[in-house]
NUMARNU-624724 format. One line per field, with one value per residue (C-alpha): x, z, y. Coordinates in nm, 2 decimals, decimal comma, padded with zeros to 4 digits, always signed. Layout:
<dobas>
xx = [X / ...]
zz = [Z / ...]
yy = [Y / ...]
</dobas>
This chain:
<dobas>
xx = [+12,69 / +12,49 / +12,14 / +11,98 / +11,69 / +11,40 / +11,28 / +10,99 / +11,12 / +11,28 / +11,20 / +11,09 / +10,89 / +10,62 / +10,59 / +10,47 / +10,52 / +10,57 / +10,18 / +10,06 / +10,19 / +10,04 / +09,71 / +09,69 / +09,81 / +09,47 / +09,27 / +09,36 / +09,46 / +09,32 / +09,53 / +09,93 / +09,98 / +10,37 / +10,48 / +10,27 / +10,48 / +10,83 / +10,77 / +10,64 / +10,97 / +11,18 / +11,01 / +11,07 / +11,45 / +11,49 / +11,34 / +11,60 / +11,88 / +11,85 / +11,84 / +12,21 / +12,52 / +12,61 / +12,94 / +12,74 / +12,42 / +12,65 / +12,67 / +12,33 / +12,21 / +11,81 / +11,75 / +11,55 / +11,20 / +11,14 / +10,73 / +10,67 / +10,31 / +10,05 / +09,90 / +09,63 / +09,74 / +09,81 / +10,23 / +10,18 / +09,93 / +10,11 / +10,41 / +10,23 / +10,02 / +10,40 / +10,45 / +10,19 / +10,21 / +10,62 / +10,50 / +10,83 / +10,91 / +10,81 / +10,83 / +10,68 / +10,88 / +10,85 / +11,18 / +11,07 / +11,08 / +11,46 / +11,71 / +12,13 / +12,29 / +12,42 / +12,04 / +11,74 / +11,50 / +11,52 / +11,80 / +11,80 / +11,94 / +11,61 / +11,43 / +11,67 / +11,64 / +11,23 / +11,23 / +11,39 / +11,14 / +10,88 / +11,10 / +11,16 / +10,76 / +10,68 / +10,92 / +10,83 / +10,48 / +10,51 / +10,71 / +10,44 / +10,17 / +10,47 / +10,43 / +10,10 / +09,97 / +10,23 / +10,23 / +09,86 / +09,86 / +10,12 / +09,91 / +09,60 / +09,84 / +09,92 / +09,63 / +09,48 / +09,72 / +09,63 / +09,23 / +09,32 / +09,63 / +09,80 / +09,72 / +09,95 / +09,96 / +09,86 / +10,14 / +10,15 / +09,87 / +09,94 / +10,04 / +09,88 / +09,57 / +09,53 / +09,64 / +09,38 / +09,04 / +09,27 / +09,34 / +09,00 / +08,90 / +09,13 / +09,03 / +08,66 / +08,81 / +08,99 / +08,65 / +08,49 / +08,79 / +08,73 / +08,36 / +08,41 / +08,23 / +08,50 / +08,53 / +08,35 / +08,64 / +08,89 / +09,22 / +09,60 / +09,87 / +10,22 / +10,27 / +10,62 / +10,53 / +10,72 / +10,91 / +10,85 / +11,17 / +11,38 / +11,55 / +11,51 / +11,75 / +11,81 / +11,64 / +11,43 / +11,75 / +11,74 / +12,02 / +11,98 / +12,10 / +12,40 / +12,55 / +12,48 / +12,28 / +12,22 / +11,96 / +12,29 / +12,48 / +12,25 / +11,99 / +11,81 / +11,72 / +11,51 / +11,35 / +11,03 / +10,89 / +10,65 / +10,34 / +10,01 / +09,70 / +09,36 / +09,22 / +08,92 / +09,01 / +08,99 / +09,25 / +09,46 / +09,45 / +09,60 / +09,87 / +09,96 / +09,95 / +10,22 / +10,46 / +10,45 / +10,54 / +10,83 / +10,99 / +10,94 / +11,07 / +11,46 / +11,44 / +11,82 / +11,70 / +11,43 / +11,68 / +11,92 / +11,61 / +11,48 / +11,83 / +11,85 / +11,51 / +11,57 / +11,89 / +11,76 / +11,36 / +11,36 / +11,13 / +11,17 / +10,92 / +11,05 / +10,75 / +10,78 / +11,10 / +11,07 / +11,04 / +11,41 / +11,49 / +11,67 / +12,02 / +12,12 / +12,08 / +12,17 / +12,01 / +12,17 / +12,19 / +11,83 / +11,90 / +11,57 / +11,70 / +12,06 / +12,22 / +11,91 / +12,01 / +12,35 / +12,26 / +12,01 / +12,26 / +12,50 / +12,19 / +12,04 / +12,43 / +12,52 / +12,65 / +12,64 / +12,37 / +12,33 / +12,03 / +11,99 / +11,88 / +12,30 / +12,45 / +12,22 / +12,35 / +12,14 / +12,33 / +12,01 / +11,67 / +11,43 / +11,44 / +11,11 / +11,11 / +10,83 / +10,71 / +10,46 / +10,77 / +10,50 / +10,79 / +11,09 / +11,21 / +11,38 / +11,68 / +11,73 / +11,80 / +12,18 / +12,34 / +12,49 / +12,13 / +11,97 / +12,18 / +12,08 / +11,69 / +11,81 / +11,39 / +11,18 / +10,79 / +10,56 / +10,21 / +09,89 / +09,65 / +09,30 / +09,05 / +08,62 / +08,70 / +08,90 / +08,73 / +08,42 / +08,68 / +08,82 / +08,39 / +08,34 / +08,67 / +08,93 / +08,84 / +08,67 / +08,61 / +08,47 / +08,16 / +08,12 / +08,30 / +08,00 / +07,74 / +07,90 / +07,91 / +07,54 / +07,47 / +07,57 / +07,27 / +07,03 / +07,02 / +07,02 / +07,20 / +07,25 / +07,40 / +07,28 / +07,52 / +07,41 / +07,50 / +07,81 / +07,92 / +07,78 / +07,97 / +08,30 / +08,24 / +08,17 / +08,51 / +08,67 / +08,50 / +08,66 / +09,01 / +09,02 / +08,87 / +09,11 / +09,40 / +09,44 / +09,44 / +09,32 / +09,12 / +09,12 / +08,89 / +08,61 / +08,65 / +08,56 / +08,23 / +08,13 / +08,18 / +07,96 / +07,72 / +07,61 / +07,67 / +07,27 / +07,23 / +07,48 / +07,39 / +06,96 / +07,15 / +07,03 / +06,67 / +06,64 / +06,74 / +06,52 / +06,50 / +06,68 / +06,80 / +06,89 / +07,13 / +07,05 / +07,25 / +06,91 / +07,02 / +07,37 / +07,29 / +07,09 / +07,35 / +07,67 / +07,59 / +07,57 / +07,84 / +08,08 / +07,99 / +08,01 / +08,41 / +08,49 / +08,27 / +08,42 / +08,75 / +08,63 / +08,41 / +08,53]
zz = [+10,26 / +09,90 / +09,85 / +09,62 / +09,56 / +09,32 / +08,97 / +08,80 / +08,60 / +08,88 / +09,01 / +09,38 / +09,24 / +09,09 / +09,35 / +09,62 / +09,96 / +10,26 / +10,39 / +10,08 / +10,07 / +10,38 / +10,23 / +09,94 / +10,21 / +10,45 / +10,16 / +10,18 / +10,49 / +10,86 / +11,13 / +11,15 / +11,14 / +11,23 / +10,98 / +10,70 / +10,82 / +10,78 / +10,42 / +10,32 / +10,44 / +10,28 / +09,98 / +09,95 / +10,05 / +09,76 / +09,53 / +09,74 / +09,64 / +09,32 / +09,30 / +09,43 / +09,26 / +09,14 / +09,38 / +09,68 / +09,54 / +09,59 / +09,96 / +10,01 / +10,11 / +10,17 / +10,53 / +10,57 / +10,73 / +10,99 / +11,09 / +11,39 / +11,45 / +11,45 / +11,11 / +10,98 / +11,07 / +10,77 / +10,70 / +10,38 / +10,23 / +10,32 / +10,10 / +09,84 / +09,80 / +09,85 / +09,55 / +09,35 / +09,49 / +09,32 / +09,03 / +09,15 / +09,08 / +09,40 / +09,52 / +09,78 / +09,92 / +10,23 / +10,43 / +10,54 / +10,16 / +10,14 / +10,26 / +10,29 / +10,00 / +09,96 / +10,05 / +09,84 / +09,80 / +09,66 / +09,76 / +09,85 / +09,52 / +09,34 / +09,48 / +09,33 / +09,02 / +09,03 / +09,11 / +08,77 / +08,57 / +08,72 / +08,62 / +08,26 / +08,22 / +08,36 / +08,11 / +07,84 / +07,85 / +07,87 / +07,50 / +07,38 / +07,51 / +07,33 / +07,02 / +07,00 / +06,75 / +06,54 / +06,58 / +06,50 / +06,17 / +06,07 / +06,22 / +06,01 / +05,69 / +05,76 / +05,88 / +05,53 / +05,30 / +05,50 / +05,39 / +05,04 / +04,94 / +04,64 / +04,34 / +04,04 / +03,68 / +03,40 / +03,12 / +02,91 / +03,15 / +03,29 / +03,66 / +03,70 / +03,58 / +03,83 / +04,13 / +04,12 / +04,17 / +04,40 / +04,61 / +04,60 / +04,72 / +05,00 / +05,11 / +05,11 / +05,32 / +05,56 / +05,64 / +05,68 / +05,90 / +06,17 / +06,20 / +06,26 / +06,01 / +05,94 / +06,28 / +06,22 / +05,95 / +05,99 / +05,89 / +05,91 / +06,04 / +06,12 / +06,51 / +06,68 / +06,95 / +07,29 / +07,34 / +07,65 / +07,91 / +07,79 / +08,15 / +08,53 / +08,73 / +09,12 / +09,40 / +09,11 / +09,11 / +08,70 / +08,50 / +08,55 / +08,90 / +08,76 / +08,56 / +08,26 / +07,93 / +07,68 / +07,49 / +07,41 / +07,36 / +07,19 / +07,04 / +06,81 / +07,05 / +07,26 / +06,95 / +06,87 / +06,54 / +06,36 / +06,31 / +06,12 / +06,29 / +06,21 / +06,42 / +06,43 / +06,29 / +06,63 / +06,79 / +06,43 / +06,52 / +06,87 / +06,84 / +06,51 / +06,71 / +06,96 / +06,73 / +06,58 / +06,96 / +07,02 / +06,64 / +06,71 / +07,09 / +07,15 / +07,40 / +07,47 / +07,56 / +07,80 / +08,00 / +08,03 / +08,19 / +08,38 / +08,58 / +08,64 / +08,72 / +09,01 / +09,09 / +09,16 / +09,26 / +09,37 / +09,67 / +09,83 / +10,10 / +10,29 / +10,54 / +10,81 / +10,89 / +11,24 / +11,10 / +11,07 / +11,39 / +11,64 / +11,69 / +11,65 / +11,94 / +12,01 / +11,76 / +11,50 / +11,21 / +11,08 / +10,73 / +10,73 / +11,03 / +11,13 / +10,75 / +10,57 / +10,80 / +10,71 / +10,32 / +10,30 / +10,50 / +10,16 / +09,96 / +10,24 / +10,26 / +09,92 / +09,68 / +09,29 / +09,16 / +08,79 / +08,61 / +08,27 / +08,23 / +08,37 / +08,63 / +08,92 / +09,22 / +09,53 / +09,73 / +09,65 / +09,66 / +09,93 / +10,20 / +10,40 / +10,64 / +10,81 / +11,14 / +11,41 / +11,63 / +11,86 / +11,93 / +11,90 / +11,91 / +11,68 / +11,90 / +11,81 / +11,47 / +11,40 / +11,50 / +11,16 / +11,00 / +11,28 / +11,21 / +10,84 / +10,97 / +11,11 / +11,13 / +11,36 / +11,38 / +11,58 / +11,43 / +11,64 / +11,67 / +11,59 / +11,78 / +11,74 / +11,66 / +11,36 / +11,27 / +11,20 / +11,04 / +10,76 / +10,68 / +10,60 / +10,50 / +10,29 / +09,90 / +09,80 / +10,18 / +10,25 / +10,28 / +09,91 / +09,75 / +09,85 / +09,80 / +09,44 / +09,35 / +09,50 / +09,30 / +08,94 / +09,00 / +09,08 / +09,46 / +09,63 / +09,93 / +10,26 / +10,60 / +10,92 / +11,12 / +11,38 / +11,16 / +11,10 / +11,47 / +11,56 / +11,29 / +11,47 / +11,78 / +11,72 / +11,48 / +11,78 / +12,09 / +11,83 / +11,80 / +12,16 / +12,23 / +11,97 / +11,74 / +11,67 / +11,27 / +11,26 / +10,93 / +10,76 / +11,07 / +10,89 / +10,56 / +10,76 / +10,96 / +10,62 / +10,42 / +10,72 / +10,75 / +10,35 / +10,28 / +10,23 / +10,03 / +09,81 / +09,77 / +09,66 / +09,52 / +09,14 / +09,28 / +09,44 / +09,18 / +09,17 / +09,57 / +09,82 / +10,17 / +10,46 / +10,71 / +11,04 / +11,38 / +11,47 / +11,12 / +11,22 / +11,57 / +11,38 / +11,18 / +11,39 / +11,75 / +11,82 / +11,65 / +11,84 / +12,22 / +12,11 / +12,12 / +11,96 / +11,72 / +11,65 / +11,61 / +11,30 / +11,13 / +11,20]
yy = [+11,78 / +11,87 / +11,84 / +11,70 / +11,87 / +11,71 / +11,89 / +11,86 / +11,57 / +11,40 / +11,04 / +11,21 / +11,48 / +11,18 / +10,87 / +10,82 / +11,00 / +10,79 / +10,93 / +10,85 / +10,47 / +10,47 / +10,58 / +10,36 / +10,06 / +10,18 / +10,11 / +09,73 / +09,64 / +09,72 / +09,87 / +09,76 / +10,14 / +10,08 / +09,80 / +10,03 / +10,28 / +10,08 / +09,96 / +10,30 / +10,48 / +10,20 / +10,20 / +10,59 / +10,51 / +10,31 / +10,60 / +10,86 / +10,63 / +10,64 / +11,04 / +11,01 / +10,98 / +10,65 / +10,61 / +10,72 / +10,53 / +10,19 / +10,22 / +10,27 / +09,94 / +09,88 / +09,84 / +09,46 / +09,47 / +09,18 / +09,16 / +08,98 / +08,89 / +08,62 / +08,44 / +08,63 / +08,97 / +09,14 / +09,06 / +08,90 / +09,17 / +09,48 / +09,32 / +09,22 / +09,58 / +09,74 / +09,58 / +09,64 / +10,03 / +10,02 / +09,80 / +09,58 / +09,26 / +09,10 / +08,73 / +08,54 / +08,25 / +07,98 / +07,98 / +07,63 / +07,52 / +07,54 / +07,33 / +07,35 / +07,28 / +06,93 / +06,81 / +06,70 / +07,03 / +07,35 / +07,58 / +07,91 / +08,06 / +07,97 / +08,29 / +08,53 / +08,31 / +08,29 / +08,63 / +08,74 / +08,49 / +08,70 / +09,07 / +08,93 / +08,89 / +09,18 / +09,35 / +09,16 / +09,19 / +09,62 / +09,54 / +09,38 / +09,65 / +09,93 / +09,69 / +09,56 / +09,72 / +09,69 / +09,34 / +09,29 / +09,49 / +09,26 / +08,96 / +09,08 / +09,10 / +08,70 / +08,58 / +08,72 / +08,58 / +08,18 / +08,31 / +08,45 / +08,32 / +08,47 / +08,31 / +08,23 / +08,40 / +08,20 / +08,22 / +08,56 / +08,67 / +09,03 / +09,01 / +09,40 / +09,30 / +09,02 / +09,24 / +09,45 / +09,26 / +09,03 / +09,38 / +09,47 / +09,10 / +09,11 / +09,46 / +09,31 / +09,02 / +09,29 / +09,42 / +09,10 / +09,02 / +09,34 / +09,32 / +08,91 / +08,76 / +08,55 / +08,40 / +08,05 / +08,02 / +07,77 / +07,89 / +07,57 / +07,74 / +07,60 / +07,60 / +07,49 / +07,28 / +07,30 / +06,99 / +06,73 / +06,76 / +06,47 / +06,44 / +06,53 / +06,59 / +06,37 / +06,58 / +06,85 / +07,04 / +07,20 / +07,23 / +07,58 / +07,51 / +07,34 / +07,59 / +07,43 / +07,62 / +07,31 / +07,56 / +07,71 / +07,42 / +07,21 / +07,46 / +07,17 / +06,97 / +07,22 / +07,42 / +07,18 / +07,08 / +07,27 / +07,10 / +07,22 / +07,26 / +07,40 / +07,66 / +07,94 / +08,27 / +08,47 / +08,19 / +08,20 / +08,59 / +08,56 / +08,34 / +08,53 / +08,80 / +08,70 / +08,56 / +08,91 / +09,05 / +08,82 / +08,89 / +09,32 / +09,28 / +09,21 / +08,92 / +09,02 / +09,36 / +09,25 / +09,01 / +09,29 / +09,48 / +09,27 / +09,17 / +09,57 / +09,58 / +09,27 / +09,43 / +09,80 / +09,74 / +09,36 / +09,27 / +08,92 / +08,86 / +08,54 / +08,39 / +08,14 / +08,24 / +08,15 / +07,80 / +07,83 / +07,99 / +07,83 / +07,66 / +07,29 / +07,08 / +06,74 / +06,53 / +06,54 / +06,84 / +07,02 / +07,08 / +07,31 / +07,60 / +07,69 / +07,52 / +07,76 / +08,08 / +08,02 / +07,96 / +08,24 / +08,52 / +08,56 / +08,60 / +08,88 / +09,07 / +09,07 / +08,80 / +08,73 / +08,48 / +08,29 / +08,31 / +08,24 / +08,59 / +08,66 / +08,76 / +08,93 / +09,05 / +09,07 / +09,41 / +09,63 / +09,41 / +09,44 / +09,16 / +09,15 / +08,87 / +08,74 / +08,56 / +08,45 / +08,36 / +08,14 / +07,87 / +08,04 / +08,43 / +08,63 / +08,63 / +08,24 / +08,36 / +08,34 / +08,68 / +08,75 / +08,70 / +08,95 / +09,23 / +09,16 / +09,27 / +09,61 / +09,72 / +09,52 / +09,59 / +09,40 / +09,34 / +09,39 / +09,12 / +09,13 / +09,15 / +09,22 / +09,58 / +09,55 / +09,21 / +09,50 / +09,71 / +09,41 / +09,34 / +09,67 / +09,92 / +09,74 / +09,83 / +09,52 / +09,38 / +09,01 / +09,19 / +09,31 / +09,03 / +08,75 / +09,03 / +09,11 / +08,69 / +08,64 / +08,96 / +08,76 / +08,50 / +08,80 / +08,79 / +09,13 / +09,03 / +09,33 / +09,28 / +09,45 / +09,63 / +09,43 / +09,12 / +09,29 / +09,33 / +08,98 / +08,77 / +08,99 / +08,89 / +08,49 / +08,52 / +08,66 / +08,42 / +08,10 / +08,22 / +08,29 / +07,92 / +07,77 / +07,86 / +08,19 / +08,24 / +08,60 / +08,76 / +08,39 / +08,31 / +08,50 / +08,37 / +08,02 / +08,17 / +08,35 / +08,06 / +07,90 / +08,14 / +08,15 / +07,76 / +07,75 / +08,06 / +07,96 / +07,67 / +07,80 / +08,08 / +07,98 / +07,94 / +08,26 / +08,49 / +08,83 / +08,76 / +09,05 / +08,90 / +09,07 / +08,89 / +09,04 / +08,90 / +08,68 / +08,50 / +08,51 / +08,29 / +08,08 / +07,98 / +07,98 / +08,07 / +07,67 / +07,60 / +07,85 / +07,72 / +07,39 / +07,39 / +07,02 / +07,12 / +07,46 / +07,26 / +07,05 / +07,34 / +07,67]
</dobas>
């Protein structure tokens, strides 16, 4: 068997290590040590597979994630840093949204297809960063002829003699122009408008859907008309500016990017989908479980999807599905759609311990965040330890009492526990307020044994 050893230049030799992803996934999220570990090794998989040779590269297919654990645990964030951490295209989708085909509602094909809208942006806007200047020195050229436009010659007037003091004028107006003194000028410019949608299709299916491309087809009717309109120089500037970007930046050349992109680094996180498990009974069909399992399997193994972007196929993207599984069990899932999810990782729930942990660790934790917007009216706001460990435990005592919703329970008993500073917050400015736990009972200590209560408000 040959090895494939990385160089200095090589894909491997510059990501992200397996510990590291780990790492940067610590930063964000508290505990879940084993499903940090499961995307981390299949992100790294995905890098690996793309160091082999293409024939050998084609049977490598990614190896789905399915996260079992309670709301509020951390399934939806780990994905979404994964992401970020790959700089994929990533989409986040309901499996409970979808319904079999032949039914009113979205089906299951729109993921692959929203997920290359969001690939074609992300392309699209690096060609306008590789561009942008470019594009605004030729912006600044336009924008100067709409303030000085060129004037005419008079007959059997020399047109080299007028060119000169108008160069000089317009180099007067080019530094005017940088150091914005010209911004309280109104400039008209000619703006193509985006025309209404002249039709809808039954059940919101598009035409997209349908196999049908009347942009091509019909190309006049969807261009717009081009209407004047007066603006301010710095807006003029802008939208200049991006009609520069899109003539410089082949649009073919970004679809044909952003398809590989989908094909080769797409990640589809699917939540809910325990919402879905579970087998027909006897009354009658649910066009929302076993008809989506069977819908969303072909999309999960392998098939060939249109986009208006082309022809995507889904073999190599990243499915990472997601689940409480209060009701049902991931063994109600149909059997072809399990062996689909060969990695299985049970999430921890939360309890006081890491509720301390998510106040304080995470880069920008719930902590900082209401200190930081307190801090913009000039309110030096500081939490105890003690404060700390008490808001914890009351998050913890509620969810015990009632539903468990994990983390989001202490966005509610912060939310709670601040609704009067907030609300004086304008008044108090030049003030510092420490929160202690004596503060913390005042506030919410009541509310937390009186369980109907803790229902309605926390």
């Amino acid at each position: 068997m040959p090895n494939f050893l990385p160089s200095a230049d090589h894909p491997l030799a510059s990501a992200l290590t397996p510990r590291q992803i780990v790492a940067e996934l610590d930063k964000y999220v508290v505990g879940q040590h084993q499903a940090k570990r499961a995307v981390a090794i299949a992100l790294r998989n995905r890098l690996r597979r793309r160091c082999l040779p293409p024939d050998l590269a084609e049977d490598v297919m990614p190896k789905n994630i399915l996260m079992i654990g309670p709301t509020g645990v951390g399934k939806t964030e780990i994905a979404r840093r994964l992401a970020r951490l790959a700089q994929a295209p990533f989409l986040k989708v309901e499996a409970s949204r979808f319904t079999e085909v032949g039914y009113v509602g979205r089906d299951v094909e729109s993921m692959i297809r929203d997920l290359v809208e969001i690939a074609a942006v992300m392309v699209r806007d690096e060609r306008f960063a590789e561009v942008g200047l470019q594009a605004d020195a030729r912006a600044e050229e336009r924008l100067l002829d709409l303030l000085l436009p060129p004037g005419t010659p008079a007959p059997g007037e020399d047109l080299a003699a007028q060119r000169e003091p108008l160069s000089q004028t317009r180099e007067r107006l080019r530094a005017q122009l940088r150091e914005g003194r010209l911004d309280e000028r109104t400039v008209e410019l000619d703006v193509r408008e985006q025309p209404a949608p002249m039709f809808q299709m039954v059940g919101g299916s598009s035409l997209e859907e349908l196999g049908l491309n009347l942009r091509d087809m019909l190309p006049g009717m969807f261009q717009g008309r081009s209407r004047s309109h007066a603006m301010k120089v710095p807006d003029a500037r802008v939208h200049l500016v991006e009609e520069e970007q899109q003539k410089l930046v082949d649009m073919e050349s970004v679809s044909r990017t952003a398809v590989e992109r989908v094909e080769q680094s797409g990640i589809i996180f699917v939540d809910e989908i325990d919402k879905i498990a579970g087998r027909e009974g006897g009354q009658g069909p649910d066009v929302s479980r076993e008809g989506v399992q069977r819908d969303i399997l072909p999309i999960v193994e392998g098939t060939t999807v249109n986009t208006k972007h082309g022809m995507v196929r889904t073999d190599h993207i990243l499915f990472i599905a997601a689940g409480a599984f209060h009701v049902s069990k991931p063994a109600d899932l149909i059997p072809e759609l399990q062996g689909r999810f060969p990695i299985r990782v049970e999430l921890d729930p939360l309890g006081r311990d890491e509720f301390v942990r998510i106040l304080r660790e995470p880069r920008h934790a719930l902590i900082t965040q209401y200190a930081a917007l307190l801090g913009t009216e000039g309110l030096d706001l500081q939490f105890t330890d003690d404060a700390i460990a008490r808001i914890a435990e009351l998050a913890a005592q509620v969810n015990e009492r009632t539903e468990n919703i994990g983390a989001r329970r202490l966005h509610t008993m912060m939310e709670k526990l601040l609704d009067a500073i907030s609300f004086e917050g304008p008044d108090l400015a030049g003030k510092s307020i420490t929160i202690d736990a004596v503060y913390v009972d005042r506030a919410l200590a009541e509310i937390v044994k009186n369980e109907d209560l803790s229902r309605y408000i926390l």
